[in-house]
C-alpha positions as CSV (number, residue, x, y, z in Angstrom):
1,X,106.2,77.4,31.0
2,X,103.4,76.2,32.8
3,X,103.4,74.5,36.2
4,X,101.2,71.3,35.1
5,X,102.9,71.1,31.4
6,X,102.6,67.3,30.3
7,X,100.5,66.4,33.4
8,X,96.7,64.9,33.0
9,X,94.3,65.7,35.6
10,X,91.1,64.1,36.7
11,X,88.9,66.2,38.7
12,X,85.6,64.8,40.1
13,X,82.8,67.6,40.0
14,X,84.0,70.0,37.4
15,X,80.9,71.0,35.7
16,X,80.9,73.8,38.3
17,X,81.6,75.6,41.4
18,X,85.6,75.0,42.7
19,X,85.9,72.1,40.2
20,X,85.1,73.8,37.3
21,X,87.4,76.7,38.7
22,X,90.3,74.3,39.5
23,X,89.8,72.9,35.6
24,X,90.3,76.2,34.3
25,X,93.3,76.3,36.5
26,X,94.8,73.5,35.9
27,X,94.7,74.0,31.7
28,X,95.9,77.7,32.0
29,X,99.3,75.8,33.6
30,X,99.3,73.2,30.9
31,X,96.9,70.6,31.9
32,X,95.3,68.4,30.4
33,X,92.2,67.5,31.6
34,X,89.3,64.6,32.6
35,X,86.4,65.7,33.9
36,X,83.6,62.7,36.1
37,X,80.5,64.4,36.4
38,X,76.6,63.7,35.9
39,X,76.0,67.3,34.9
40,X,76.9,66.9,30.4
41,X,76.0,70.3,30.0
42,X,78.1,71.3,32.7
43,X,81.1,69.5,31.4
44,X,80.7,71.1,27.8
45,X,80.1,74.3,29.5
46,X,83.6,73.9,31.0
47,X,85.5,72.4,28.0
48,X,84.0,75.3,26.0
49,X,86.3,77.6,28.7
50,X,89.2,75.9,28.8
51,X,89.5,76.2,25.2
52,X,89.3,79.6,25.2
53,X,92.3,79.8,27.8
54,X,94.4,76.9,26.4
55,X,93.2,75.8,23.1
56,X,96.2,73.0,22.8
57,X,94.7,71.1,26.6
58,X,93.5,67.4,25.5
59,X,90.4,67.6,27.4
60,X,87.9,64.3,28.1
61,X,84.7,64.2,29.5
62,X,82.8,61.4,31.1
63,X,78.8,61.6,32.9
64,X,80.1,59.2,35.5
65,X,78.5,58.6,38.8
66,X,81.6,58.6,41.2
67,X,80.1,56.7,43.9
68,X,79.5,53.9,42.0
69,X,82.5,51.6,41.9
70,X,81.9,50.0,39.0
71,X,81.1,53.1,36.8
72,X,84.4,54.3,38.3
73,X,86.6,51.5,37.4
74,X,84.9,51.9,33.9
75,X,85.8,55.0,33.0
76,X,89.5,55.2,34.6
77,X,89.9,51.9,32.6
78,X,88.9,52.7,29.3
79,X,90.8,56.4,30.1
80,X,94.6,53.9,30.5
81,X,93.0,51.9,27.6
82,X,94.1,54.8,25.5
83,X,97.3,54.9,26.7
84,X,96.6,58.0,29.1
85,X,98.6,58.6,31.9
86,X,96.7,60.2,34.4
87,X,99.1,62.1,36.8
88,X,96.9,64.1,39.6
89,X,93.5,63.1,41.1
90,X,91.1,65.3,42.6
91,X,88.0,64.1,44.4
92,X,86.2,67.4,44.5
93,X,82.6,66.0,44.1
94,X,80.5,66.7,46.7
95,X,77.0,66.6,48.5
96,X,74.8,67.5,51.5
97,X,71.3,67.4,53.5
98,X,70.1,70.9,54.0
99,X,70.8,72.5,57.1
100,X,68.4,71.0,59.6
101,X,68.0,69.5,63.0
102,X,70.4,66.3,62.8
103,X,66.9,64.0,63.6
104,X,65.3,65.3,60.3
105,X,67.8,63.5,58.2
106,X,66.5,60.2,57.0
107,X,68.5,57.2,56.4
108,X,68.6,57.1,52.7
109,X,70.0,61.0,52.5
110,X,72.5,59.9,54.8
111,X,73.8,57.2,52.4
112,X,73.8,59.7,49.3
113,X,75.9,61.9,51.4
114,X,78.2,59.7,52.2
115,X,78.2,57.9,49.0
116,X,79.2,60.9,47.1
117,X,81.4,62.5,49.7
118,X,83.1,59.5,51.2
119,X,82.7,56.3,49.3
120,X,83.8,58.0,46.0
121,X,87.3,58.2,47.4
122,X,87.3,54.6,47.9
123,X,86.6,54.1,44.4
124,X,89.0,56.7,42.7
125,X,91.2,55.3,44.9
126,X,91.1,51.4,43.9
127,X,90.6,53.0,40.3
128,X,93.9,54.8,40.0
129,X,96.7,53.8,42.2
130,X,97.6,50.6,40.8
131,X,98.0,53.1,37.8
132,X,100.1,55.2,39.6
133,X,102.6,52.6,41.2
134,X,103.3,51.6,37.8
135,X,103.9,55.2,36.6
136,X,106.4,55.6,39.8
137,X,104.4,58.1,41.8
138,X,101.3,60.7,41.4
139,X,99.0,63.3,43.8
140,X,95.5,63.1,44.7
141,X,93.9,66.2,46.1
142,X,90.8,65.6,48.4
143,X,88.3,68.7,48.8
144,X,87.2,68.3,52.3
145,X,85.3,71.7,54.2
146,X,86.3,73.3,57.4
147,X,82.6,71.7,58.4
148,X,85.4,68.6,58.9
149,X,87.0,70.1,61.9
150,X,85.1,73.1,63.0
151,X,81.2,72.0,62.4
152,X,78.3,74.1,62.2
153,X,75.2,72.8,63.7
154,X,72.6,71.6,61.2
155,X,75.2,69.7,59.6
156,X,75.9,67.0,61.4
157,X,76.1,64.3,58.8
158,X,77.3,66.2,56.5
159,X,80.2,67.5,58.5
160,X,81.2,63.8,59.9
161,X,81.9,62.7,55.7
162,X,84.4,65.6,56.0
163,X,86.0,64.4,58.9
164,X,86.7,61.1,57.6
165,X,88.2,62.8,54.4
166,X,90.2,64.6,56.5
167,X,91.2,61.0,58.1
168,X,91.3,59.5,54.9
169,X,93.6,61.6,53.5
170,X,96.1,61.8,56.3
171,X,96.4,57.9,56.3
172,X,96.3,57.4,52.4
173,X,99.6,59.8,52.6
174,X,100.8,57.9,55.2
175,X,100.5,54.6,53.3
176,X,100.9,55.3,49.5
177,X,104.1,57.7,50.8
178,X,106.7,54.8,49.9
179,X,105.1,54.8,46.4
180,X,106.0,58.5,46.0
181,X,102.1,59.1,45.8
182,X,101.3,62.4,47.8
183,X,98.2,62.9,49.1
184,X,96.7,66.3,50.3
185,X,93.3,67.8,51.6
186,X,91.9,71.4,50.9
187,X,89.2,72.5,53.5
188,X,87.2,75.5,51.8
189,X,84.9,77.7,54.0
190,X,81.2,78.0,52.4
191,X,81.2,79.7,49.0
192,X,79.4,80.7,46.6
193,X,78.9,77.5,45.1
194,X,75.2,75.5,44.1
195,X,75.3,74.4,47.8
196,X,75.3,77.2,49.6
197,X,71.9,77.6,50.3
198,X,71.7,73.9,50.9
199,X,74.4,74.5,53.6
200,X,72.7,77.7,55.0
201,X,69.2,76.0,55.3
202,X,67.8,79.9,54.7
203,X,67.3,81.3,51.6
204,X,70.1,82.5,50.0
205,X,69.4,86.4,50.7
206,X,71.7,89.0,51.1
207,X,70.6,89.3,55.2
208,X,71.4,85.8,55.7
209,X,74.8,85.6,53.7
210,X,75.7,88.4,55.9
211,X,74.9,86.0,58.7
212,X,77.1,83.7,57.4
213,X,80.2,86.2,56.4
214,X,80.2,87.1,60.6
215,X,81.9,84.2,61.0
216,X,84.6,84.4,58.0
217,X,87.5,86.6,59.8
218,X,88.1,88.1,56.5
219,X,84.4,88.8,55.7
220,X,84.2,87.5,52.2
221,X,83.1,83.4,51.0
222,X,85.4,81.3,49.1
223,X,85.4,81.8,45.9
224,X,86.4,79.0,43.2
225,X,89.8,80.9,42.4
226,X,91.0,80.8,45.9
227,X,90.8,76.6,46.1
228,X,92.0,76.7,42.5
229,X,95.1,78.5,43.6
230,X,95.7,76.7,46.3
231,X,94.9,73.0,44.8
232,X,97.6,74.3,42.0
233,X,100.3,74.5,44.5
234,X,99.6,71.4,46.4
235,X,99.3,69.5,42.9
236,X,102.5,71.1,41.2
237,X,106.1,70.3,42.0
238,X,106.2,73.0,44.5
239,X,104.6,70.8,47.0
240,X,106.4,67.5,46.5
241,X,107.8,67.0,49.8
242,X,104.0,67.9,51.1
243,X,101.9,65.1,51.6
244,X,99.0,64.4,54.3
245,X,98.3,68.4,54.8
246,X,94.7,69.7,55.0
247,X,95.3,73.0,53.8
248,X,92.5,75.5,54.8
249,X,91.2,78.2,52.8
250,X,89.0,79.4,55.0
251,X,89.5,83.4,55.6
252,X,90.5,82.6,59.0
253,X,87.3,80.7,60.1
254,X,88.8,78.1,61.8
255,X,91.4,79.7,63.8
């Protein structure tokens, strides 16, 4: 038997890159899954997948903007309005400036960054946990980036929305602990995701990937499957006396 069998899953950002990967995941344990993303085709792309590894997985898609608090509230609300439970949260979507000097980064980039990357947990989080304190408990997964604690320059912005997930995520499982709602961070090293040359601010050539893979200890990016395997524990009832962790998967980059 699976390790997600009856659960429903939201995940932010699944149309590709480690969402998409911890979808596919999350159905092959017995998942069902909701997918928030702007990206349709993305989204079918996925469900398309997922029914090729589980074709019994209840799958729902929704082009939702997850930084907008209203659009959230929306769709989680017309999700319970079917009578869903929704069980595990994970705020994977993210955004960033390109690698540049931290002066080059104008005002309104700085908001989208940390409207996607920041203020989205706010709103998944006033979205779901009034549902969860009346189920008795759930888990919400925050995809943060080693960029939170060990930052590369260029990235400035970008890497201070990390550290406030990684704060965010530590106090939310402080205070939602006494309504058995766990709370957990993953902190991926770069991958090989539609960001990476945004992160690298270079183009995405093999000379400068190898740039990139000198500072990865185990000299390889993060591939979707390694956060995928690693959400699935924190998510599953393996984990549940785990809450407040920022899990790296990271190859060793931050030691």
């Amino acid at each position: 038997m699976g390790k997600l069998v009856g659960k429903t899953s939201l995940i932010t950002g699944a149309a590709s890159g480690f969402g998409k990967g911890m979808a596919l995941r999350f159905a092959e344990e017995g998942s069902d899954i909701i997918m928030f993303d702007l990206d349709s085709e993305g989204m079918n792309e996925t469900s398309r997948q997922i029914q090729e590894i589980n074709s019994e997985c209840r799958i729902f898609t929704s082009t939702i903007d997850v930084s907008d608090f209203e659009s959230v509230s929306q769709g989680v609300n017309t999700l319970l309005d079917q009578d869903l439970e929704i069980n595990i949260l994970v705020n994977n979507a993210g955004w960033s400036h390109p690698n540049q000097p931290l002066l080059d980064v104008d005002q309104n980039t700085l908001r989208k960054v940390y409207a996607i990357n920041v203020f989205s947990i706010f709103n998944l989080t006033h979205a779901i946990v009034p549902h969860w304190r009346q189920l008795g408990g759930g888990v919400m997964l925050n995809i943060s980036s080693t960029a939170g604690s060990r930052p590369r320059p260029g990235l400035t912005w970008y890497n201070s929305t990390k550290g406030a997930v990684n704060t965010l995520t530590k106090s939310l499982g402080v205070e939602l602990a006494p309504d058995n709602i766990r709370v957990c961070g993953i902190a991926p090293v770069i991958g090989n995701t539609a960001l990476t040359e945004t992160f690298m601010g270079v183009p995405n050539t093999p000379e400068n990937r190898e740039r990139f893979l000198q500072t990865i200890p185990l000299g390889r990016y993060c591939e979707a499957t390694d956060v995928a395997e690693a959400a699935l524990y924190l998510v599953s009832e393996q984990a549940n006396f785990i809450t407040g962790v920022i899990l790296e998967v990271d190859g060793g980059r931050c030691i």
